[in-house]
C-alpha atoms as one frame of an Amber mdcrd trajectory, in Angstrom:
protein
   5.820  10.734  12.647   2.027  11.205  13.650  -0.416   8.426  12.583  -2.224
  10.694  10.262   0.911  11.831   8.263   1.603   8.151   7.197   0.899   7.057
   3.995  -0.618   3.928   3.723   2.637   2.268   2.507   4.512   3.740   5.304
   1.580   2.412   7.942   1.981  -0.828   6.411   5.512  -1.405   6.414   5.683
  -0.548  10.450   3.108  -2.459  11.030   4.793  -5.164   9.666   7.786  -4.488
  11.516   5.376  -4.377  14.607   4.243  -7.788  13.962   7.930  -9.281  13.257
   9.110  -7.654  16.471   6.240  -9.105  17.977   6.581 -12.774  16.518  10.112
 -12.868  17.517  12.210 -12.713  20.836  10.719 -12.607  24.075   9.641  -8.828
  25.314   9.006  -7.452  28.793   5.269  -7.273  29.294   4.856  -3.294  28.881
   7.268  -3.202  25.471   4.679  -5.746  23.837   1.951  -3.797  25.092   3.307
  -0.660  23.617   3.998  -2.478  20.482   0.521  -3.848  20.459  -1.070  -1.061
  20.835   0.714   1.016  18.195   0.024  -2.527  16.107  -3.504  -1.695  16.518
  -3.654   1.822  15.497  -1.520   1.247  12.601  -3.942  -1.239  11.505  -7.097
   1.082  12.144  -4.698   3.556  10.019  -4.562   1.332   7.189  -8.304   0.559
   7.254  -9.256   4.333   7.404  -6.751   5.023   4.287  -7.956   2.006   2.090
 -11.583   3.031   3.113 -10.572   6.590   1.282  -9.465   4.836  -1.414 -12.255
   2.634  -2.650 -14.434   5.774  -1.842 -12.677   7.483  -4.274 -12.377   4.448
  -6.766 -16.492   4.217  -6.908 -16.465   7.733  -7.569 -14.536   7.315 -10.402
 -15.965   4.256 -12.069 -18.772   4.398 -13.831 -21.388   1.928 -13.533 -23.698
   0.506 -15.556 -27.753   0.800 -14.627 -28.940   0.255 -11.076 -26.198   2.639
  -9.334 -28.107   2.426  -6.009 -26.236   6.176  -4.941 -27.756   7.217  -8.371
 -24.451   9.102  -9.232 -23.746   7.144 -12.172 -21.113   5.018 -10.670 -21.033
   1.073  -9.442 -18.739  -0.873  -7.726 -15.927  -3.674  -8.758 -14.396  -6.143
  -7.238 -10.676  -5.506  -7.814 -10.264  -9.245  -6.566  -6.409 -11.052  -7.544
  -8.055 -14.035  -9.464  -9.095 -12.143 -12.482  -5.650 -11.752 -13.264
């Protein structure tokens, strides 16, 4: 499947895979090149999908005064520890 057609969970989960096949028995040279690389576009597919995301999170939130966009939304940190 292209890069583009992943979902984010789907990116995720090979890239984990990536990074166990990686971390574990030795691999000729070029297979943990390969691997890298497709590591490192999974990644940048990850970023570019939770960069969507929060874009379309501030768009939905609204904020409070001082929206520096002026479009009546502000941003929140969605940060574990508040739990």
């Amino acid at each position: 499947m292209e890069l583009a057609e992943l979902s984010y969970e789907q990116a995720f989960a090979e890239l984990e895979e990536v990074v166990r096949k990686l971390s574990g028995a030795s691999l000729p040279l070029d297979d943990a090149l390969a691997l890298f690389e497709r590591g490192q576009a999974l990644a940048a597919q990850c970023g570019r999908l939770l960069d969507g995301a929060e874009l379309r999170l501030r768009q939905l939130l609204p904020s409070g005064d001082g929206d520096p966009a002026g479009q009546g939304y502000a941003e929140h940190d969605f940060s574990l520890d508040e739990a």
